[in-house]
LUMDO-86550 format. One record per residue (C-alpha): residue in one letter; x, z, y. Coordinates in Angstrom, 3 decimals, always signed. Each point is the difference from the previous one (the first is absolute). Layout:
BEGIN
<site rest="A" u="X" w="Z" v="Y"/>
...
END
This chain:
BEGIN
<site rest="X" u="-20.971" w="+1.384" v="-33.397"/>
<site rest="X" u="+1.179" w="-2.994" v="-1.399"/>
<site rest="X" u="-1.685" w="-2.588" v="+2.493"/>
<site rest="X" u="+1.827" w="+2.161" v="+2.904"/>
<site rest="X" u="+3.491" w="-1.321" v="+1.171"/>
<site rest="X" u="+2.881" w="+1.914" v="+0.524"/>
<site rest="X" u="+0.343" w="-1.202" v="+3.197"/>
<site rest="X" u="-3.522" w="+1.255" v="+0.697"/>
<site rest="X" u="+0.636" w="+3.619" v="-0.897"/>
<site rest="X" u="+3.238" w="-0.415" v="+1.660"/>
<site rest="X" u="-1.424" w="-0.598" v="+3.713"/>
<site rest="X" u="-3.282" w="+2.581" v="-0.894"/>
<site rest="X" u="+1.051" w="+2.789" v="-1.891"/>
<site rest="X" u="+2.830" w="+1.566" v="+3.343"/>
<site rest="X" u="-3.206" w="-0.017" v="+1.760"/>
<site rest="X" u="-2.064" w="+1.482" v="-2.707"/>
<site rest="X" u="+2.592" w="+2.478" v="-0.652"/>
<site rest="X" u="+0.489" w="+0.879" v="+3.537"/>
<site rest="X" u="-3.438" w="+0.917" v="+0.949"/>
<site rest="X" u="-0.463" w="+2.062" v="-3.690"/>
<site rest="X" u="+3.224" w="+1.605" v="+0.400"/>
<site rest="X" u="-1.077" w="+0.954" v="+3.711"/>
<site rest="X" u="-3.470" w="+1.408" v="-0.909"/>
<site rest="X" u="+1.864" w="+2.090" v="-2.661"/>
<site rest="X" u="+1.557" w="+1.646" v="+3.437"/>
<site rest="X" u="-2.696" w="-0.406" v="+2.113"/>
<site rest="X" u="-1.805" w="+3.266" v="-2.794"/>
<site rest="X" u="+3.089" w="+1.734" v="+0.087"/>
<site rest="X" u="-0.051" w="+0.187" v="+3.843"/>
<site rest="X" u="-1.605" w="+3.575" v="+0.104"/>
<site rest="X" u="+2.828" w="+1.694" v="-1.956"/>
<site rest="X" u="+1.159" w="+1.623" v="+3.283"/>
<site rest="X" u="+2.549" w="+1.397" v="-2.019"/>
<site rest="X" u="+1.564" w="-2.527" v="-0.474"/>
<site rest="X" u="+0.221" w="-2.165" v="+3.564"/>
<site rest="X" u="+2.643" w="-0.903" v="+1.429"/>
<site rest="X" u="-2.153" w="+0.075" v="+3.629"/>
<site rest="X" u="-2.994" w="+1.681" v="+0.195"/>
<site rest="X" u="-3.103" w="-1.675" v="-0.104"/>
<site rest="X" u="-0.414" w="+0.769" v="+3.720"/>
<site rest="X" u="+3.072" w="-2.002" v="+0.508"/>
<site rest="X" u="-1.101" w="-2.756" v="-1.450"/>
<site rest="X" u="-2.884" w="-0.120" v="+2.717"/>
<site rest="X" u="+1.595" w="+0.709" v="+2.492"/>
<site rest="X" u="+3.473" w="-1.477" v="+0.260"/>
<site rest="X" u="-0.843" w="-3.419" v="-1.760"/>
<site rest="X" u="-0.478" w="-2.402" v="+2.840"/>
<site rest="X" u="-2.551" w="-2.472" v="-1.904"/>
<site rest="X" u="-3.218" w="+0.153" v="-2.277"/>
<site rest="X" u="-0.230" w="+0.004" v="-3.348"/>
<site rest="X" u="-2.787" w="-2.484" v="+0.248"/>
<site rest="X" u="+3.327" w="-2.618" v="+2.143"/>
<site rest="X" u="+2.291" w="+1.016" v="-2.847"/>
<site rest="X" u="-2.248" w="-1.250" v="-2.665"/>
<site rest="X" u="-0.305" w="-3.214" v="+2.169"/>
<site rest="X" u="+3.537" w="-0.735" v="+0.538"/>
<site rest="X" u="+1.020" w="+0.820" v="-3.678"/>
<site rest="X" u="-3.091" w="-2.752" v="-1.297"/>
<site rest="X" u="+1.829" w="-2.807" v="+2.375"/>
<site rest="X" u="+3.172" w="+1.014" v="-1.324"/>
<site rest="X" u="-1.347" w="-0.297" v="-3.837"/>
<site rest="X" u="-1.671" w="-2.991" v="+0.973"/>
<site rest="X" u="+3.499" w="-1.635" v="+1.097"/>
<site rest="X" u="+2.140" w="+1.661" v="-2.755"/>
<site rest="X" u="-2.858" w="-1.988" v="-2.686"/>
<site rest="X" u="+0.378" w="-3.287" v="+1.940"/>
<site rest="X" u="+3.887" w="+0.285" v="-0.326"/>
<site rest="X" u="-0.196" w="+1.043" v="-3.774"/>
<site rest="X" u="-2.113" w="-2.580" v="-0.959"/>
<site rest="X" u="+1.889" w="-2.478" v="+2.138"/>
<site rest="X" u="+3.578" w="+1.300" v="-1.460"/>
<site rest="X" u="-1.277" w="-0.367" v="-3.369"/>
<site rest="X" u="-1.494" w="-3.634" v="+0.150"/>
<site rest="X" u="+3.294" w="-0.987" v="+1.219"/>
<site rest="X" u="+2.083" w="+1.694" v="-3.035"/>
<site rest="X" u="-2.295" w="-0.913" v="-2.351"/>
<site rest="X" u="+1.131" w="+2.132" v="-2.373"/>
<site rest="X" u="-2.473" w="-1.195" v="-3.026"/>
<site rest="X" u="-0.116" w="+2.839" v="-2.874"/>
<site rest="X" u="+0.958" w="-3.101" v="-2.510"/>
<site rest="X" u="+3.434" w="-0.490" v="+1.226"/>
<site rest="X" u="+1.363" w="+3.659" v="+0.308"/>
<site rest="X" u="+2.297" w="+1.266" v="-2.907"/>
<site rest="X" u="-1.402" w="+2.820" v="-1.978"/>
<site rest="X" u="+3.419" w="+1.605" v="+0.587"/>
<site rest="X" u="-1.042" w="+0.307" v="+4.457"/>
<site rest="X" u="-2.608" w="+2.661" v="-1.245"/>
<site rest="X" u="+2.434" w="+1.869" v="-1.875"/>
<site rest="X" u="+0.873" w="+3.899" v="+1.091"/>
<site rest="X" u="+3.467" w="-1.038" v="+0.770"/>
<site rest="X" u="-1.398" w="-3.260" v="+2.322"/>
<site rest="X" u="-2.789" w="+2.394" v="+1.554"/>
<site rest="X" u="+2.058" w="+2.769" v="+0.967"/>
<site rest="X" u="+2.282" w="-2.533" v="+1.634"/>
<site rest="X" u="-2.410" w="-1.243" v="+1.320"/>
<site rest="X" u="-1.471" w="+2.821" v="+1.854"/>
<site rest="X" u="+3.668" w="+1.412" v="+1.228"/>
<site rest="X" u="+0.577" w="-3.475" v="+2.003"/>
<site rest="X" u="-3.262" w="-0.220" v="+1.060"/>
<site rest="X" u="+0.478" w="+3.906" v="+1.219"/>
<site rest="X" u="+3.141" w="-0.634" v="+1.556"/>
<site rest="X" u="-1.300" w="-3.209" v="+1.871"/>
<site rest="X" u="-3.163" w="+1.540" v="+1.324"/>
<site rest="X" u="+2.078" w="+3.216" v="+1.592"/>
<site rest="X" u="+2.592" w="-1.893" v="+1.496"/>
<site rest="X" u="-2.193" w="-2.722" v="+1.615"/>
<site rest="X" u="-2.148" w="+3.256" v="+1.214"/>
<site rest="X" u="+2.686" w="+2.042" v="+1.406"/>
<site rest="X" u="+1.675" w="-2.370" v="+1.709"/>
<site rest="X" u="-3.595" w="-1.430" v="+1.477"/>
<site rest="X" u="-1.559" w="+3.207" v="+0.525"/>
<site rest="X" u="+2.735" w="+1.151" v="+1.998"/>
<site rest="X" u="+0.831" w="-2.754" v="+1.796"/>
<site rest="X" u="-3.705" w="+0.647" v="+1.118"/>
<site rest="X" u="+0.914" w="+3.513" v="+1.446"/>
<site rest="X" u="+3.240" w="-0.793" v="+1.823"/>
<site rest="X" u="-1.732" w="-3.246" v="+1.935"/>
<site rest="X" u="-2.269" w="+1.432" v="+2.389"/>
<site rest="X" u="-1.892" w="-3.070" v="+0.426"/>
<site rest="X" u="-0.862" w="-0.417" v="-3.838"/>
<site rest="X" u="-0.922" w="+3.914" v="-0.187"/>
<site rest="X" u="-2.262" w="+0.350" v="+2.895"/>
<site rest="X" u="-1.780" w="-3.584" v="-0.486"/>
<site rest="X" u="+0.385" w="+0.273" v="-4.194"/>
<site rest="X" u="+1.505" w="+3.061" v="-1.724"/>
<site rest="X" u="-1.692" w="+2.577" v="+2.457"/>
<site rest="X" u="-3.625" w="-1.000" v="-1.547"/>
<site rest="X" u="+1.055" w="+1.265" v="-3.656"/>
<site rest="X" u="+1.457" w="+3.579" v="+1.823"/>
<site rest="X" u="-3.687" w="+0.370" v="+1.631"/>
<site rest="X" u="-0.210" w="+1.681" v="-3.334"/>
<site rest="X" u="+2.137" w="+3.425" v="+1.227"/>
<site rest="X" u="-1.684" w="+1.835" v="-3.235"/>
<site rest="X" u="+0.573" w="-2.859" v="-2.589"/>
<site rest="X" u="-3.047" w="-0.302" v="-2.769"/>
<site rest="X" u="-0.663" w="-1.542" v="-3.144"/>
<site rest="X" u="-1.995" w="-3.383" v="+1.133"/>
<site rest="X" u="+2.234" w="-0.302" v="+2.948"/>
<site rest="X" u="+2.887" w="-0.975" v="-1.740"/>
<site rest="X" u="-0.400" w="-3.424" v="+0.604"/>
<site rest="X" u="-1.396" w="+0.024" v="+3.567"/>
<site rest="X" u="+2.325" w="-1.569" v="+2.137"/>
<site rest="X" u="+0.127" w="-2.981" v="+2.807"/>
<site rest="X" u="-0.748" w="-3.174" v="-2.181"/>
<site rest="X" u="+3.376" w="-1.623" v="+0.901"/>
<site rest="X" u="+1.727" w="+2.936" v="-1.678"/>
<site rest="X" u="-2.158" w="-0.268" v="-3.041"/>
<site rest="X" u="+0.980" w="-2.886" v="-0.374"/>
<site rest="X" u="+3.639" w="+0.218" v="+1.119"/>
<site rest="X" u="+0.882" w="+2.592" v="-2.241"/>
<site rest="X" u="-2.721" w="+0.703" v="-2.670"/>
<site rest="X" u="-1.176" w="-3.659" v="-0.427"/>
<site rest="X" u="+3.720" w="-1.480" v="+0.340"/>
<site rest="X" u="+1.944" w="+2.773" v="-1.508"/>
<site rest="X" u="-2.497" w="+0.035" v="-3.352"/>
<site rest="X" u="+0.628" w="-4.046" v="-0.378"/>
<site rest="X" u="+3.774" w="+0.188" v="+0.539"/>
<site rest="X" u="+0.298" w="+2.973" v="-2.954"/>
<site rest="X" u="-2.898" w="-2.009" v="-1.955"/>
<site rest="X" u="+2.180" w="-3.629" v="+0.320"/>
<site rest="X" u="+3.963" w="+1.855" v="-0.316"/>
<site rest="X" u="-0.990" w="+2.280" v="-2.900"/>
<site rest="X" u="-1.793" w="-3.046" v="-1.986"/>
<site rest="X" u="-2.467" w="+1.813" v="-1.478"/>
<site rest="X" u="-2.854" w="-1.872" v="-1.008"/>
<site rest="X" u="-4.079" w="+0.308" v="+1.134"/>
<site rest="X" u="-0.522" w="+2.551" v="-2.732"/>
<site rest="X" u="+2.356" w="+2.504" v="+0.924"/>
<site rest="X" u="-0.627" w="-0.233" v="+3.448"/>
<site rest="X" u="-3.144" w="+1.362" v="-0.586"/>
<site rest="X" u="+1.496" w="+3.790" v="-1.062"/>
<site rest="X" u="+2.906" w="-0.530" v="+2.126"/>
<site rest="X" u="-2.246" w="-0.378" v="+3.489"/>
<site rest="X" u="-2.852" w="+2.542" v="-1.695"/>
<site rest="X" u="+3.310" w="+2.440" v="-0.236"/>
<site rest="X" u="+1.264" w="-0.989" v="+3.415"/>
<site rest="X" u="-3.598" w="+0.962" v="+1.575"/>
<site rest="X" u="-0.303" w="+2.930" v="-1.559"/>
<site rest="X" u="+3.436" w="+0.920" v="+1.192"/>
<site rest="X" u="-0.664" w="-0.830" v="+3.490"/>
<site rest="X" u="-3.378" w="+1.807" v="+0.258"/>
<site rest="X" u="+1.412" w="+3.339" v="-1.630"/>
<site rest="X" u="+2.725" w="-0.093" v="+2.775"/>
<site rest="X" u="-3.022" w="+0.199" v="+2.594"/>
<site rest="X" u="-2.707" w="+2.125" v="-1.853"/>
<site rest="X" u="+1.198" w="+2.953" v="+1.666"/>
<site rest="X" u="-0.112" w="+2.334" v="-2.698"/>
<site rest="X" u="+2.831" w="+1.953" v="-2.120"/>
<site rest="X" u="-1.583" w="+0.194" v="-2.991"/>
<site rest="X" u="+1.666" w="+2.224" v="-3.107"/>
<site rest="X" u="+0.846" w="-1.939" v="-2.218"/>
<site rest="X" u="+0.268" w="-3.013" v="+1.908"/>
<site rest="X" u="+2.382" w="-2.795" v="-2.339"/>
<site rest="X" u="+0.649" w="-1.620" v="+3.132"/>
<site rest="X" u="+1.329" w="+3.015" v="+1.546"/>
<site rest="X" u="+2.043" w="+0.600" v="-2.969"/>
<site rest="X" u="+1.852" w="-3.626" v="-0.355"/>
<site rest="X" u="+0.336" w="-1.091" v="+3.597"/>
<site rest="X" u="+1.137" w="+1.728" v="+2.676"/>
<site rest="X" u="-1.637" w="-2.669" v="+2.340"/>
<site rest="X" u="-3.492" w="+2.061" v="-0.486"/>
<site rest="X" u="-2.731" w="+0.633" v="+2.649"/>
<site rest="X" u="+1.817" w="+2.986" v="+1.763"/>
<site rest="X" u="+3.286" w="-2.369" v="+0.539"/>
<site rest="X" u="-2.721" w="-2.688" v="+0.971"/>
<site rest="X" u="-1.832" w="+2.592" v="+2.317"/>
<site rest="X" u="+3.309" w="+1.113" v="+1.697"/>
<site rest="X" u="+0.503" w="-3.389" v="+0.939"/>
<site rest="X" u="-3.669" w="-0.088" v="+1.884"/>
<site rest="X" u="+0.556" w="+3.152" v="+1.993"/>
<site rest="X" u="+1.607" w="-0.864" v="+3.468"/>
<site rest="X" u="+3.587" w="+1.860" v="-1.148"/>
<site rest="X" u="+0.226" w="-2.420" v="-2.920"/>
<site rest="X" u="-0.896" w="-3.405" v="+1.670"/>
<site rest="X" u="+3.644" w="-0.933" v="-0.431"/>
<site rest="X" u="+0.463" w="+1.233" v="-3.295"/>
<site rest="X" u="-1.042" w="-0.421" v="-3.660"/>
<site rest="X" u="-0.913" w="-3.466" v="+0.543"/>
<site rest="X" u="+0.379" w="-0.900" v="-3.821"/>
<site rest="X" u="-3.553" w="-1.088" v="-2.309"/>
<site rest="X" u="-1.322" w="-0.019" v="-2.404"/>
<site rest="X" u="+2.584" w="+1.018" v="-2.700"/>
<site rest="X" u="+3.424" w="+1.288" v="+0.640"/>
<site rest="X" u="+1.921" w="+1.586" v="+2.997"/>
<site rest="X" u="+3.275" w="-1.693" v="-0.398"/>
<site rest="X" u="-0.033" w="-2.186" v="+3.188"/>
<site rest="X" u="-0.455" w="+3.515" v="+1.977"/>
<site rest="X" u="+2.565" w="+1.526" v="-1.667"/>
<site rest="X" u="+2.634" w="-2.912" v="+0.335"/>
<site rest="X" u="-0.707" w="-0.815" v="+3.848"/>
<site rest="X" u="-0.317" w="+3.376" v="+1.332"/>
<site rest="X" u="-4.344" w="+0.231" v="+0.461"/>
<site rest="X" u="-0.618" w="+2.326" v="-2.496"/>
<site rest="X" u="-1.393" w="+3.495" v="+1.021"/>
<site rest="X" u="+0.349" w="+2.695" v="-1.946"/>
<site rest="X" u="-3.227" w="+2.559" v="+0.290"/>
<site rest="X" u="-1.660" w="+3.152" v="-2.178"/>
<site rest="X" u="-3.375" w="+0.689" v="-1.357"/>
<site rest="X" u="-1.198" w="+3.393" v="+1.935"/>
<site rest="X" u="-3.233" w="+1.538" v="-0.638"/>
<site rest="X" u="-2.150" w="-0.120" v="+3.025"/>
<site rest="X" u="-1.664" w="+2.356" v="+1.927"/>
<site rest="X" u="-4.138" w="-0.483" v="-1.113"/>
<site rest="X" u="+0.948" w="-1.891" v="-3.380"/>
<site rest="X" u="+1.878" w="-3.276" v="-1.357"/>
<site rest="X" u="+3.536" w="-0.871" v="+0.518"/>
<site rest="X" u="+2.038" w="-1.148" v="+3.137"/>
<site rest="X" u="+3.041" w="-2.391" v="-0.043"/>
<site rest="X" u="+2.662" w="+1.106" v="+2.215"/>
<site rest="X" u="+3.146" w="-1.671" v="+1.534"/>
<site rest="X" u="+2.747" w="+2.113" v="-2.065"/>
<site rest="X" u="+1.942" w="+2.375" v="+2.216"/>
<site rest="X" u="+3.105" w="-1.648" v="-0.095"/>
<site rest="X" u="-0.897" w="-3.489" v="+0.898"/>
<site rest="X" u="+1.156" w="-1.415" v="+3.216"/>
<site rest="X" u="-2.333" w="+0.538" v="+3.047"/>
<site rest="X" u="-1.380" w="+3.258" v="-1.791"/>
END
């Protein structure tokens, strides 16, 4: 492991992570139980293939490695020159909350600037909401401008402002995918951590994917404050539905409902 660079495992292991973490779903996907669509749904109201999605989330990679190896050439951050004190619990943790609070403010205020310009959603945004009945591997399958634009950009600007190094890149993008593909798998699993600690989760994600939420929840991966503070966030409940699994629904009281 020694011969492998930081910077390698840095671009490589998101990727990795993403397509291990999604398979993990992917055998879950029967526990009708637990779906927040049915698996009929998923057929039928998702407007593309599964074979486009894999497709459009390889380019996407493909760019995000390009940028990442690009990004780190530039900062040449060499593992000589960094302090033993930046890998310290009190540096990491730091770390991580900047580079949190970067990446969900550069992706609210993108992704919904994406919804409220009708030329950007219906030539850009509108390919990601193909998926009506999100899924694990199609977490990142979007247009590749907005890969780029906010998942590409966004992960450099929290990667450069936080100042962590190459190394601890590595489990803060690795925790950042996993993030983002447990807000699409489409399952509320007992149980689930995420589900616990965040209250951005995949059935605040999949409100926001159902044609009543297009304006709303716009916040990812991590937190909901931007919702909260500027008057997006929708409030739903977790109702058992009729067959098996789980339904989120707009909450009563919320505006329009």
């Amino acid at each position: 492991m020694d011969c492998i660079s930081d910077e390698f495992l840095g671009t490589i292991m998101p990727i990795v992570v993403y397509w291990g973490y999604s398979c993990f779903y992917l055998l879950l996907g029967s526990f009708d139980d637990y779906r927040l669509h049915s698996r009929k749904e998923e057929d039928v109201k998702n407007l593309v293939s599964k074979k486009t999605v894999v497709k459009g989330v390889l380019l996407q990679q493909i760019v995000q490695a390009a940028v990442s190896i690009l990004l780190f050439t530039v900062t040449g951050n060499a593992e000589g020159d960094v302090a033993d004190s930046q890998y310290s619990p009190f540096v990491l943790v730091r770390q991580f909350l900047i580079a949190m609070f970067v990446l969900d403010t550069w992706q609210y205020f993108m992704h919904r600037y994406m919804h409220h310009n009708k030329f950007l959603y219906r030539h850009i945004h509108s390919q990601h909401h193909c998926l009506v009945v999100p899924y694990a591997f199609g977490a990142l399958y979007n247009h590749p401008l907005e890969g780029l634009i906010l998942d590409t950009i966004g992960g450099a600007l929290s990667f450069l402002l936080s100042g962590m190094s190459p190394r601890a890149s590595i489990f803060f993008f690795s925790f950042a995918t996993i993030k983002t593909v447990d807000d699409h798998c489409g399952l509320w699993l007992p149980g689930n951590l995420f589900h616990v600690l965040f209250k951005n989760n995949t059935a605040y994600h999949d409100v926001h994917h159902q044609l009543y939420g297009s304006k709303y929840n716009f916040s990812q991966p991590f937190f909901v404050m931007w919702d909260r503070i500027l008057g997006t966030y929708m409030p739903y409940s977790l109702e058992r539905r009729v067959g098996g699994g789980f339904e989120a629904r707009p909450a009563k009281y919320h505006k329009g409902f």
